[in-house]
Structures are given as C-alpha cells and as structure tokens.
C-alpha positions as CSV (number, residue, x, y, z in Angstrom):
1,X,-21.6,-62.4,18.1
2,X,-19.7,-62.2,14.8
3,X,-16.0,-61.0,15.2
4,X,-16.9,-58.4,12.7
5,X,-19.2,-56.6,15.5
6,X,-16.2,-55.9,17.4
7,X,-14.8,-53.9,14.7
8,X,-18.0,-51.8,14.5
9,X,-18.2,-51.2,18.0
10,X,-14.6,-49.9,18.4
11,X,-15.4,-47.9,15.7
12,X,-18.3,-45.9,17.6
13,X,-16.2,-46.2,20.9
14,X,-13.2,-45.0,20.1
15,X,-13.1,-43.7,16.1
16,X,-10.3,-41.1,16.7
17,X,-8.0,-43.6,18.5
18,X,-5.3,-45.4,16.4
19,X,-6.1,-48.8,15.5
20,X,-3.4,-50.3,13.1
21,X,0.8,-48.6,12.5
22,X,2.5,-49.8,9.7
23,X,6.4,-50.0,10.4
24,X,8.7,-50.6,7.8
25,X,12.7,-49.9,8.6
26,X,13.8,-51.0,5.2
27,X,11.9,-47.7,3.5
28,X,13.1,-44.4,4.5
29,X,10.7,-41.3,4.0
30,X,11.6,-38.5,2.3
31,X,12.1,-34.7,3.4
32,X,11.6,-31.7,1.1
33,X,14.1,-29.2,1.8
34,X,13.3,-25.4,-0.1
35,X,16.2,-23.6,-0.9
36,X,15.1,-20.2,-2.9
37,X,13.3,-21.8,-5.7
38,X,14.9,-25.0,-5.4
39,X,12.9,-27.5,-3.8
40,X,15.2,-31.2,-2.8
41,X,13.9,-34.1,-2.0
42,X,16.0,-36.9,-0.2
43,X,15.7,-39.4,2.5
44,X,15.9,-39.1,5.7
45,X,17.7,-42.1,7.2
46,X,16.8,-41.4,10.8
47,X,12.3,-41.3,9.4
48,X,11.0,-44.9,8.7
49,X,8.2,-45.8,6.8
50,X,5.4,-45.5,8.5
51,X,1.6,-44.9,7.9
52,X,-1.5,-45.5,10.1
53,X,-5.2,-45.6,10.8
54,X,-8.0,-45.3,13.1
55,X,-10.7,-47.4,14.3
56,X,-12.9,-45.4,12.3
57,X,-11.0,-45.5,8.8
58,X,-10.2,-49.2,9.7
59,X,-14.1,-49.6,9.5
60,X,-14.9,-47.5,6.5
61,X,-12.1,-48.5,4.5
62,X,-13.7,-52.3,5.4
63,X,-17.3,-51.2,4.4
64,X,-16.0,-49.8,1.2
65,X,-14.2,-53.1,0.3
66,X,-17.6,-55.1,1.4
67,X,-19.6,-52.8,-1.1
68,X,-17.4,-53.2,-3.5
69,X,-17.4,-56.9,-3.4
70,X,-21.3,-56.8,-2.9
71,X,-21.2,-54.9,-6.5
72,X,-18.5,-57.1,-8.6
73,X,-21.0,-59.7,-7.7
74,X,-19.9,-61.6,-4.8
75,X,-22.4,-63.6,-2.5
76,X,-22.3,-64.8,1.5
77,X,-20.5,-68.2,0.9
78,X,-18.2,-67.0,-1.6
79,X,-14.4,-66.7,-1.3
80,X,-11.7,-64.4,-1.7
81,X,-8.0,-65.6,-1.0
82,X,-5.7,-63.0,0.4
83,X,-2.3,-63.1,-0.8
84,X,-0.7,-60.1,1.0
85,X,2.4,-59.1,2.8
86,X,1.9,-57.4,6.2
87,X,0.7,-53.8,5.3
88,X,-2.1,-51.4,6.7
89,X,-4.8,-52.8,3.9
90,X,-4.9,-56.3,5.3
91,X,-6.4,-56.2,8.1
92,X,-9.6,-54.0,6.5
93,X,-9.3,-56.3,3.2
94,X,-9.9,-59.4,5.8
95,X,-13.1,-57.7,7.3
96,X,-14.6,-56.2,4.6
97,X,-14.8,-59.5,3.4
98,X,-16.7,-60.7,6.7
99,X,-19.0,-58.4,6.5
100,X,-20.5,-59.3,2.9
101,X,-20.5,-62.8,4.8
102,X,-18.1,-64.4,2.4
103,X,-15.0,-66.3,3.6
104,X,-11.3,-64.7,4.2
105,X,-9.2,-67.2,2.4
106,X,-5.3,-66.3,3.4
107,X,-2.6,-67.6,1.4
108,X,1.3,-68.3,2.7
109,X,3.3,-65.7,1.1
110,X,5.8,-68.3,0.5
111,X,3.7,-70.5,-1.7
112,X,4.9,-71.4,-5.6
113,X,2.0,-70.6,-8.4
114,X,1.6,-74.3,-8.5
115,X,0.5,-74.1,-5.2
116,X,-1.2,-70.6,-5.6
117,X,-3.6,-72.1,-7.4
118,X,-4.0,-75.6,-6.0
119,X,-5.1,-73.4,-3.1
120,X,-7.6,-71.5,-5.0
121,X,-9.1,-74.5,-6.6
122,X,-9.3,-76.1,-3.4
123,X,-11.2,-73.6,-1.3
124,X,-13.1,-72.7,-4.8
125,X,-11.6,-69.1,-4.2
126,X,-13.8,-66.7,-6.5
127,X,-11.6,-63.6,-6.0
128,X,-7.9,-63.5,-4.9
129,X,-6.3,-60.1,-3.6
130,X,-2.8,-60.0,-4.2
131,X,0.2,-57.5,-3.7
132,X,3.5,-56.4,-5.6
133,X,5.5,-59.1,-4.0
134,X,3.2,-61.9,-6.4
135,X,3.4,-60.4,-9.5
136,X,5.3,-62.8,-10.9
137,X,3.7,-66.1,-9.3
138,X,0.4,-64.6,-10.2
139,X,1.3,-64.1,-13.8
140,X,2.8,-67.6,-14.6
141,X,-0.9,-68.7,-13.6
142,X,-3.0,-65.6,-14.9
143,X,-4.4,-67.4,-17.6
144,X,-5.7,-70.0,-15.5
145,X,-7.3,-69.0,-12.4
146,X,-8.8,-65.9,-14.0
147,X,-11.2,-67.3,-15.9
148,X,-13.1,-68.6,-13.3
149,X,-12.0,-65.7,-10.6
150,X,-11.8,-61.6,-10.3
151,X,-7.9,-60.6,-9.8
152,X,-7.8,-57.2,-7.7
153,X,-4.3,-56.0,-6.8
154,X,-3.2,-54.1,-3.7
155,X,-0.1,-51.1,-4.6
156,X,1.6,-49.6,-7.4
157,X,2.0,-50.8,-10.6
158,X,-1.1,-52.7,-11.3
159,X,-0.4,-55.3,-14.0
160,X,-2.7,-55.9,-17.1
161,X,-4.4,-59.1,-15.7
162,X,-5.3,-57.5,-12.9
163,X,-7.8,-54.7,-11.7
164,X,-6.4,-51.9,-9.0
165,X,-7.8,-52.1,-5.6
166,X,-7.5,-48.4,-4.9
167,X,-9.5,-47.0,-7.9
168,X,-12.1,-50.1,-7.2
169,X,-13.0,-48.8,-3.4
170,X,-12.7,-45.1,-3.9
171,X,-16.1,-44.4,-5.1
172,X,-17.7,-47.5,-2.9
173,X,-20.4,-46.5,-0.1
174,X,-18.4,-46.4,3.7
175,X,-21.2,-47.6,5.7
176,X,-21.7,-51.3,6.8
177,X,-23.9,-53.3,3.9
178,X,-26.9,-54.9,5.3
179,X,-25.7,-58.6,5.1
180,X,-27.0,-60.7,8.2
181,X,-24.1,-63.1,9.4
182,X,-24.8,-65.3,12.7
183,X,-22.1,-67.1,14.9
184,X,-22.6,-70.3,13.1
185,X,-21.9,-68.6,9.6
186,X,-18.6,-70.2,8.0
187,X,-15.8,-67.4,8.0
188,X,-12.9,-68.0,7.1
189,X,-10.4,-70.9,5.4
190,X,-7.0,-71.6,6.5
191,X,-4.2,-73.9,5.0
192,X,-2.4,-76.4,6.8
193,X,1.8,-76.1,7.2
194,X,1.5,-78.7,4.3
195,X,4.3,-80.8,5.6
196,X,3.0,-83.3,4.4
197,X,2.3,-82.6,1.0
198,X,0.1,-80.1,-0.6
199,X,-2.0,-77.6,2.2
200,X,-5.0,-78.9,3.6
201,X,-8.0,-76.2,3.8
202,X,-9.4,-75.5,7.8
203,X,-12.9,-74.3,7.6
204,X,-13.9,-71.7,10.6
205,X,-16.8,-70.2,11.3
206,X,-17.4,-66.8,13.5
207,X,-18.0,-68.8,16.9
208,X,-14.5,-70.1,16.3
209,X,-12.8,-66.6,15.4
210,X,-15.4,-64.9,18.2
211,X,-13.6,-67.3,20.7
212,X,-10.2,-66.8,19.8
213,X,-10.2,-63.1,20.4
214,X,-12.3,-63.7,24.1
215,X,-9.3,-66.8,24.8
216,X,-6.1,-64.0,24.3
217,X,-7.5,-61.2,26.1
218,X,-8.2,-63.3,29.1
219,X,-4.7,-64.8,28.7
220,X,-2.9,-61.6,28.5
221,X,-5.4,-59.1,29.7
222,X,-5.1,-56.7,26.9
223,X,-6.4,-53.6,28.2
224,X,-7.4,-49.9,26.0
225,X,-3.6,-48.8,27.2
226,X,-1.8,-51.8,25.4
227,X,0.0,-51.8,22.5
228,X,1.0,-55.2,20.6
229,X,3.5,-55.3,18.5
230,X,2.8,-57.8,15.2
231,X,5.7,-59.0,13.1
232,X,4.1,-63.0,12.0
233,X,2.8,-63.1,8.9
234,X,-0.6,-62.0,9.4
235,X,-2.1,-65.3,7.0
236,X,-1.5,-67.3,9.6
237,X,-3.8,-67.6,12.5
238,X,-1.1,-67.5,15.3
239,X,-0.1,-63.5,14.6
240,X,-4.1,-62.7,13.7
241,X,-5.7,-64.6,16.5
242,X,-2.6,-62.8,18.8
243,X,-4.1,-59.1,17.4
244,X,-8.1,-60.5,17.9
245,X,-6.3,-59.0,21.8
246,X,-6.1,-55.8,20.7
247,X,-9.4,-55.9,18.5
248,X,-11.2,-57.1,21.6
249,X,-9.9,-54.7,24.2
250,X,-9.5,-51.4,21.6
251,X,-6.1,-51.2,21.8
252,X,-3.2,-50.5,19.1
253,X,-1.5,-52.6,17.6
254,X,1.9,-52.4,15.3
255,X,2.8,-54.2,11.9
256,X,6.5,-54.5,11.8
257,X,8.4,-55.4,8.6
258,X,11.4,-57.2,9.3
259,X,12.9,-59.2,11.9
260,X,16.1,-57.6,12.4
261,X,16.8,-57.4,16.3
262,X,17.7,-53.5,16.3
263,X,14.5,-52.8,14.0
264,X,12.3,-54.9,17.0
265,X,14.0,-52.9,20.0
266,X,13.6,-49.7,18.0
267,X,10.0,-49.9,17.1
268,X,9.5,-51.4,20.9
269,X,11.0,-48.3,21.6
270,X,9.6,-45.6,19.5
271,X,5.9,-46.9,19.5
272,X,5.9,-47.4,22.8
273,X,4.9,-51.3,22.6
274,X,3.9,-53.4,25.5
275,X,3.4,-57.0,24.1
276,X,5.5,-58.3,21.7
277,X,4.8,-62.2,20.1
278,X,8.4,-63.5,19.1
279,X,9.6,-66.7,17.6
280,X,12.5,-68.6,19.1
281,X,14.5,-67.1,16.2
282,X,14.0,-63.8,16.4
283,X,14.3,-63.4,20.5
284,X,17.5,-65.8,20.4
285,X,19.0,-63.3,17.7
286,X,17.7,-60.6,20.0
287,X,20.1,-61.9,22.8
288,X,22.9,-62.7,20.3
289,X,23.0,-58.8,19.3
290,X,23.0,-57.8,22.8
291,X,25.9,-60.1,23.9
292,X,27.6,-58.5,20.4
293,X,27.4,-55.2,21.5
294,X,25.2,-54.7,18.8
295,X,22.4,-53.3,20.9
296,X,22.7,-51.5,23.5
297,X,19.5,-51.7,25.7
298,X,20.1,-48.0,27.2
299,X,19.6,-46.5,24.0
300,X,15.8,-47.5,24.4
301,X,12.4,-46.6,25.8
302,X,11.2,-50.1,26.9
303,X,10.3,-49.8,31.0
304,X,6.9,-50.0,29.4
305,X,7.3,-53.2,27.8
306,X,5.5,-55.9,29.7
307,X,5.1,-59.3,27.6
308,X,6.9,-61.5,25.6
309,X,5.6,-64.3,24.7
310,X,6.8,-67.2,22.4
311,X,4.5,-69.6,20.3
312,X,4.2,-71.7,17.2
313,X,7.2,-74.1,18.3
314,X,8.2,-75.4,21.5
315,X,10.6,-73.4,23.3
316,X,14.0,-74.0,25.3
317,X,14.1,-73.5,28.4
318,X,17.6,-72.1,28.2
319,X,16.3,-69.4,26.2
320,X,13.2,-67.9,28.5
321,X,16.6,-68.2,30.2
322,X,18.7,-66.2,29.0
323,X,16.0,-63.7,28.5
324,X,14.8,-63.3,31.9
325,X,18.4,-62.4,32.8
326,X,18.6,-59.5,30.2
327,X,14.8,-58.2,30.7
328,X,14.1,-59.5,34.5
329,X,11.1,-57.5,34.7
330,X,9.0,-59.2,31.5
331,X,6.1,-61.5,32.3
332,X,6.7,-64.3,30.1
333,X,3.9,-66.5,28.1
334,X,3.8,-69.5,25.5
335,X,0.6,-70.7,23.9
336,X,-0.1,-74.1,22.2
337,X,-2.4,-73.9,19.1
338,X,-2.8,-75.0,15.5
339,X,-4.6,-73.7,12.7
340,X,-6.9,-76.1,13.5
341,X,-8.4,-75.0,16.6
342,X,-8.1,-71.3,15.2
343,X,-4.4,-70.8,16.4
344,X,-3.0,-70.0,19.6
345,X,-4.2,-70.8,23.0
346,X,-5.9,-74.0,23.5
347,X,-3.7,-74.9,25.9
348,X,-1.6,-72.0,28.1
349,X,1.3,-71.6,30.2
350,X,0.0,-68.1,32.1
351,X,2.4,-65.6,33.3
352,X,1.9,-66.6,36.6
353,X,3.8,-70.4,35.7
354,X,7.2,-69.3,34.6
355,X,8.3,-71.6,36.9
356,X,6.8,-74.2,34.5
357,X,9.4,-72.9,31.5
358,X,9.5,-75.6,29.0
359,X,5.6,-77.1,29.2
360,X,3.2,-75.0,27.4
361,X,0.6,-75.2,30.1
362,X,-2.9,-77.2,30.8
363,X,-6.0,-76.3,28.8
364,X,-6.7,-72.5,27.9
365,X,-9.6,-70.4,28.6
366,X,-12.9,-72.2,27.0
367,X,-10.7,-75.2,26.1
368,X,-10.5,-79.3,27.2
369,X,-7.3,-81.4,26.9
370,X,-6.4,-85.1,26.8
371,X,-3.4,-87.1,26.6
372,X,-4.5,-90.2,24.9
373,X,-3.4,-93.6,23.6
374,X,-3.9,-94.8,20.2
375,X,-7.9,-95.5,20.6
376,X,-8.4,-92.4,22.2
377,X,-8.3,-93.1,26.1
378,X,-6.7,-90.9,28.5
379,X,-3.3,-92.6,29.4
380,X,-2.1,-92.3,32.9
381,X,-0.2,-89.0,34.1
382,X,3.5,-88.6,33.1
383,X,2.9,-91.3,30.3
384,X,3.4,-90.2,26.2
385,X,0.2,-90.1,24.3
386,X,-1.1,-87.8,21.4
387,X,-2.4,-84.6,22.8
388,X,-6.4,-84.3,21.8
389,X,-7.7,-80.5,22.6
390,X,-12.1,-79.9,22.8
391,X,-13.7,-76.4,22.6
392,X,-15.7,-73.6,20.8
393,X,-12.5,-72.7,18.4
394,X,-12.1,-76.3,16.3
395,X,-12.5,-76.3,12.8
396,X,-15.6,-77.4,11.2
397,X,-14.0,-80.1,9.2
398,X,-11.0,-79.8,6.6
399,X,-12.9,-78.4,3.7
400,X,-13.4,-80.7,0.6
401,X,-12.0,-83.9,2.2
402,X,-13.9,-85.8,4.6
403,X,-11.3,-88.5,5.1
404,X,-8.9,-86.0,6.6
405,X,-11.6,-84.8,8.5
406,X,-12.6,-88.1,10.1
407,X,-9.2,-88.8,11.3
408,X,-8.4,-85.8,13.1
409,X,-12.3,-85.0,14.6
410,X,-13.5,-87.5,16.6
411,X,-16.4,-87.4,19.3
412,X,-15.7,-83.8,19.1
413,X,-12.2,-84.3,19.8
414,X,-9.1,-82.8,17.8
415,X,-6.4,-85.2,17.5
416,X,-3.4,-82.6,17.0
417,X,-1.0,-85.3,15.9
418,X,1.5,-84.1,18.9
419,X,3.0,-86.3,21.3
420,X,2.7,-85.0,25.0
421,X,3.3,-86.2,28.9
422,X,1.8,-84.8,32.1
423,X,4.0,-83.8,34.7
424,X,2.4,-84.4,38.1
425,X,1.2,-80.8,38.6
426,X,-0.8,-81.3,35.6
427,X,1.6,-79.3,33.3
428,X,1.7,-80.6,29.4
429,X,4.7,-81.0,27.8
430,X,5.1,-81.3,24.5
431,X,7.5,-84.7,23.4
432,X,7.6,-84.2,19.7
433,X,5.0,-84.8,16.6
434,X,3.7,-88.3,16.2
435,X,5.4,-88.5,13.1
436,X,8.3,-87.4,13.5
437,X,9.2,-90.0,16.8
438,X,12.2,-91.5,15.6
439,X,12.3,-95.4,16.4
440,X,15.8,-96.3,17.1
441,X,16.8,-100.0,18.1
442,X,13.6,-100.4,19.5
443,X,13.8,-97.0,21.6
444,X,11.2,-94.4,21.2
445,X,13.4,-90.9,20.9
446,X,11.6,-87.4,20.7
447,X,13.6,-84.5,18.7
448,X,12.4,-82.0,21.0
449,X,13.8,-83.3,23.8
450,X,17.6,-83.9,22.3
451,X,16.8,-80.4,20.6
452,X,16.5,-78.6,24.1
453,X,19.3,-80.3,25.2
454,X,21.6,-79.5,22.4
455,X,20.0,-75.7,22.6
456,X,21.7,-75.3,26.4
457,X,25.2,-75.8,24.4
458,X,26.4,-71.7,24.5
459,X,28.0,-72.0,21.2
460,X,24.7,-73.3,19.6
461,X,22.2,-71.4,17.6
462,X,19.9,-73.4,16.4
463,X,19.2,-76.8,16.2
464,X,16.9,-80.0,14.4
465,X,16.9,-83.3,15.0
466,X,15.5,-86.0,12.1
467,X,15.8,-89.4,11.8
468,X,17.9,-91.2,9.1
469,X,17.8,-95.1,8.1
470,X,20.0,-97.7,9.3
471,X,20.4,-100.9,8.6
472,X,20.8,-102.1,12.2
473,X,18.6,-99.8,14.1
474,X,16.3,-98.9,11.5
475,X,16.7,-95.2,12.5
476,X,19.5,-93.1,13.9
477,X,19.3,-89.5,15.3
478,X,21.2,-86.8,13.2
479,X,21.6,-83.5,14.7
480,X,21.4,-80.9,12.2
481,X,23.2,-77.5,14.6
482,X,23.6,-73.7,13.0
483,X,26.3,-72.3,15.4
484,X,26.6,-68.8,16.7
485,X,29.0,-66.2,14.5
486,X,31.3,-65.6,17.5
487,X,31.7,-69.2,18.3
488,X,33.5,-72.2,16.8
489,X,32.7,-75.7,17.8
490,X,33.3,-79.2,16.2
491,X,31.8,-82.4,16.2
492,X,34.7,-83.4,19.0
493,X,32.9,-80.8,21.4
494,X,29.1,-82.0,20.7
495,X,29.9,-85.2,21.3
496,X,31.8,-84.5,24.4
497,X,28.9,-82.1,25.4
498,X,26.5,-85.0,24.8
499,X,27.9,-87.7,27.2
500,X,25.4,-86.1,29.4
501,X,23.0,-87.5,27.2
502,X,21.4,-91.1,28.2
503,X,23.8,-93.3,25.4
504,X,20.4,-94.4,23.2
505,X,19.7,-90.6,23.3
506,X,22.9,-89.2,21.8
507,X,22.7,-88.5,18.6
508,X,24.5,-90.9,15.8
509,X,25.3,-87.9,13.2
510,X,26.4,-84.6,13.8
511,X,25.9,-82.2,10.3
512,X,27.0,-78.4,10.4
513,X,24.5,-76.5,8.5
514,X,21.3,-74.0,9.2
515,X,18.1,-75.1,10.4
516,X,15.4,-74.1,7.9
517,X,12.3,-72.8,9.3
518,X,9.0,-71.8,8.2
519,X,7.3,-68.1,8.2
520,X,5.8,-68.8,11.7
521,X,9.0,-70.2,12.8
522,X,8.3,-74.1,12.7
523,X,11.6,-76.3,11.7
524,X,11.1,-77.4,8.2
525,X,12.0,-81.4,9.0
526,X,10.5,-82.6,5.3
527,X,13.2,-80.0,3.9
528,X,15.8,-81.6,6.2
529,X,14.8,-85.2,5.7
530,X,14.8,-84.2,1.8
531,X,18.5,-83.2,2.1
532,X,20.1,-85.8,4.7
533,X,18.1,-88.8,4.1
534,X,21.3,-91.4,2.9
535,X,23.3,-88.2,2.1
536,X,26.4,-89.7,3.8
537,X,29.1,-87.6,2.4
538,X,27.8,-84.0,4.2
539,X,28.1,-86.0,8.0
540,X,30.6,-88.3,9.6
541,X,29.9,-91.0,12.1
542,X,30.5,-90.7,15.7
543,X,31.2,-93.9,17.4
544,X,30.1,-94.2,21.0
C-alpha cells in the first residue's frame, strides 16, 4: 500500500497520541512574570524550545497542504522541492505532497543557489518550499526559477518573492483529497552526495518508500512504547527512512536541533528516548565529553535507552568500543544503504551480531547481496569485489539520465560502487569506494582499512585517508588526522604507532588538520583531494 496510508491509519488509531517533538536547545522560551500591573517577559534558560503534534494534526495539517496544492494547480506527477531545516512542518509538508500524488523533491540544506536550481531544473521541480535559513540563496536565484515555479515559504518574515505557507493552508479543507495513488506510483526524488560533480536525481516510487518503513521496524522492532530520537537532516533518506520505524509501529519520534553531546544526553533524558541514530561524529564527541567531565551520565534519565545505532559511514570498531564500555547495556546496530536503494538497511548487522563490530552485516530484510567482479560474477568468499544489493526498495532509474542509469542497474542489480569482502561466516565488510582504492606501486590499499587503524590511536579524533600522485608509485597514502583537545601527538608518534601497519600500508604523508564531513556524516574526500592534491608545503615526508 502507499506509505501515505500509514499516516491515515495512525491517525484513526491513535489521533490523541504524540506523533512528532520539535527540540531546539539553542532557543529558550520565554516566561511572563506579573508583578502588579507590570507584566515581564524573559527567558527561561532552564525551558527549551519545544513544540509538538499528534497523529491527528500531523494528518490534517498534511491534508490541508494537499488541498492547497490541489488548488494552486498542482497535478499527480508534478514536483515540489523541499528546502527545509529539521522543524515540525516537514514531515506534514512531505506527505501532503504524497497525497495529491505528486513527488517530494528534498533538497540538501547545504547546497549553493547554483546548485538550488540545477536541482530544480533537473527534477523539473514546479514548486519549491523553503525556510528562513534560504532566504538569501533563494533570492540570488528568485528571478529565475520563479517564472516557471510557485515559491511558498515556511516561518517568519516572508520575503516579497515569496508566498507564506501559513496564511496559504489556514483556510484549506483538513480531510484527505480524493487522489488515487497505487504502489507503483513514482513518489519521491532524491539527490545523490554529488561527489562527483553536480547531484544526480534517484527516482522512487511508494513500493520502494512502503518497503523501507516494513525493512527498519523488523530491524529494530519499533514497538507503540518507542521513542526515536532524529537529529540527520531529514532530506536525506537515511534519517527519514530511520523515522518510516516510528511511522510504521505509531510511535514518537523527536527532532533534535543540534549536535552538541550534552543537548543529545539531555533530550535522551528529558523525552524519554529509546533509539537514537548517531554518526561516528557525534557518538565519538559523546565519549570525548564524558572522559572531559563534561557530562556526567548520573545527571540523566537514560535506563530506558535501548539502541544506538550508527550508519551512513563505516564505523570503527574501536569506537562501538569504547561505547559499549560507557553504556554496557545498549544493543548496538549499523545499517548499509544509499539513496539509491531508498537509504538504510539493505544490508544489516542485527543487534544480535555485535560480535561482528566492524562488518555491516549480510543482506537486510526483503533484500539480496553480491560481491562481484568487474562483469558482475560473484567472486569467491573473502575476495574484494564491488558490493551489488537486489530488492523491492531500488530506485527506478536516475531521473533524466539514462546513461547513469544503465551503469549502476543492471539485470535488476544495483552496483553501489563499494568495494566489499566476505568473511567466512558470511559477514560483509566494507573495503572502501571503488573510486577511491588508492593504487600504490602496484598494491591495492583501501582507506577504510588504514582509517580504522589509525582511529584505535587514543589521541585521534578523526581521520581520512586520500591518495596523492607520485612519480614512482603513482599514488601514495596521506593521512589527513583531527586530534582530540586534551591530547597532543606528532608525526614522530603516528609513525611510530604505524609500524604495526604492513610497510606498503603505512601511510607516506602525515597532514594535521580536520576531517570535513558531510550533513549525514560521510568524509568529504573531493574536498580533501581539492586541498592536498600536490600541496607539498602543508605535509612532510616520512621515510620508512
């Protein structure tokens, strides 16, 4: 059935129940204080900002949207782009939209106006919801895109080129319109990482979506008593398909704003949160304000606290760790997933496999894998090949460019463009992206692996490995490490360290600096490559 059935059904089931809590710790509320006839209003440092709604306002508030859009003209097989922070209207903007059987088109929040609207001329977008955040991006490109394209905006302040979202919906009818949508209906259109170049659009339709919401609640068994706590960006399919859990069981779910580690244990705390989705970031700065002092843990409500589970990135072993030491109790889960098999959970660790820390697991609920050689045939277990993944949640085809398509879908395969191994349990590990296997001297070496390595070092924080040119080798390994605030550590001391290292493995450069990463969390290697590539002033050799 379409995803958007769910919604309705929760609605009828449990309309009184809380559906969606918007946290933000950065915005205090305010307190009114009356003093004879004087009335003072001032924060209240100890009262986030925080706002929430049922099941049954989540609905309405998406059937007003859907009418609205229904009356500004907009068709089943239209689009509308979402460019949105994290906020309570999201989430009803997103399936409102379904229901007039147009597509949800979500943009990254980090994207320039030149890529704003090569987005929206890609996916031919025909209305684009934005927020405060874009004013300024949206401006620079007003003239353009709004000649072909309604602009509605989302909070205060509503600029000129713009109409307001709030006074659009008001008068708008709240029940469901009478728009038929089937499972094979196209839903939604999500971008590509673009790391290599501009985005490329996924096309879904509501099988795919439907799937990924059935795939994490039999990974994590979201029941009505759960409550998931959401801090992702919500345009990418890793933190939405994560919430599909909560959409599929009934349960609550929390929008966090900010990644700070005491505003995490805090709302963990306070809200009462049982699953939480971090990034390898966010729980190693966790840890890191713990071993300050920073936090401490006995301040807290979290015996309820069940989950944590990592994704979008491989993950160190030394981290899970270092966690399982400080929070021995929490199950512990990684899914594998890309936006092009609608996110997270093709393939799965399970709770059950924390003795497996490090793989990400064999294929997920409703899903096929293969480790395969360059024309596609399974290569023998423990052997590197590119990781293909089969099911009901792959895209339909990149939209608007059938040569992409035709290289990554094949026989119904996905080729995820990941290098992977086998171990002989039938565990998959990930070895690193295809293209980012650096050739040295003849010797395949995979980032990922150095990366863990360097990663068990106590003093380091974070970590990247890229290849650089060389004239003899063709490539050489530079390790690009972001050290902890309380330590020190110099090149001396990772190059001791790494003598543990096979010699071709060791890497030839060692560069102080911080590791960029994306919004879900991803090492941003063009960035890196960008910087480093034949900078030779910022990095000294080492000489093995």
């Amino acid at each position: 059935m379409p995803i958007t059935e769910l919604l309705e059904r929760n609605a009828k089931i449990y309309g009184n129940d809380v559906a969606i809590v918007e946290v933000n710790p950065e915005i205090t509320e305010v307190r009114r204080i009356t003093w004879k006839e004087y009335e003072l209003i001032e924060p209240d440092p100890e009262c986030h900002y925080r706002r929430e709604i049922t099941w049954k306002v989540f609905d309405e508030k998406a059937n007003r949207f859907a009418n609205m859009l229904i009356e500004r003209g907009v068709h089943k097989g239209d689009k509308v782009g979402i460019l949105l922070m994290n906020c309570l209207e999201w989430l009803p903007i997103y399936f409102g939209i379904l229901k007039t059987g147009a597509l949800a088109v979500p943009l990254n929040f980090r994207y320039t106006a030149d890529e704003i609207k090569y987005c929206l001329d890609l996916a031919e977008v025909d209305v684009l919801m934005f927020g405060p955040e874009f004013i300024g991006r949206i401006e620079e490109i007003a003239d353009e895109i709004s000649k072909n394209r309604l602009l509605f905006y989302v909070g205060e302040g509503c600029p000129s080129f713009a109409e307001h979202y709030d006074s659009l919906v008001a008068n708008c009818g709240s029940s469901a319109p009478d728009i038929k949508i089937t499972d094979d209906d196209n839903a939604a259109i999500y971008f590509s990482s673009g790391t290599t170049g501009f985005p490329k659009a996924i096309l879904h339709d509501h099988t795919s979506l439907m799937h990924s919401a059935k795939v994490e609640q039999n990974h994590h068994g979201q029941t009505k008593d759960d409550i998931f706590l959401c801090i992702p960006p919500l345009y990418h399919t890793g933190a939405k398909m994560h919430w599909f859990g909560s959409l599929y069981s009934g349960s609550k779910a929390v929008l966090l704003k900010g990644v700070k580690p005491k505003s995490i244990i805090e709302t963990v705390s306070e809200e009462g949160c049982t699953i939480v989705w971090l990034l390898v970031p966010w729980a190693q700065d966790i840890l890191d304000a713990i071993d300050r002092g920073d936090i401490d843990l006995s301040n807290y409500d979290l015996d309820q606290w069940r989950l944590m589970h990592i994704g979008a990135q491989p993950v160190p072993p030394s981290l899970i760790t270092r966690w399982k030491k400080v929070f021995p109790k929490h199950q512990y889960d990684t899914n594998y997933g890309l936006s092009e098999s609608i996110g997270p959970g093709c393939v799965h660790l399970g709770v059950e496999n924390i003795h497996k820390v490090g793989a990400i697991g064999k294929a997920g609920y409703g899903w096929e894998v293969k480790i395969a050689d360059e024309d596609g045939n399974a290569v023998e277990r423990g052997q590197v090949g590119e990781l293909l993944v089969k099911g009901p949640g792959v895209m339909k085809c990149y939209y608007r460019d059938e040569k992409a398509t035709a290289e990554t879908l094949k026989d119904g395969w996905l080729y995820t463009g990941d290098m992977a191994q086998e171990d002989e349990d039938g565990f998959i590990y990930l070895v690193d992206r295809k293209k980012d296997v650096i050739i040295s001297g003849g010797e395949n070496l995979y980032p990922v692996q150095i990366e863990d390595f360097l990663r068990s070092n106590p003093a380091v924080k974070d970590v990247a490995v890229i290849g650089l040119p060389d004239k003899r080798l063709g490539e050489i390994a530079a390790a690009i490490i972001s050290i902890k605030e309380d330590h020190t550590c110099t090149e001396e001391d990772i190059t001791a360290f790494c003598q543990k290292l096979p010699r071709y493995k060791r890497p030839h450069k060692i560069i102080f600096a911080d590791v960029p990463r994306n919004p879900t969390g991803k090492i941003e290697k063009p960035k890196l490559r960008a910087i480093y590539c034949g900078e030779s002033l910022v990095a000294k050799q080492i000489k093995n």
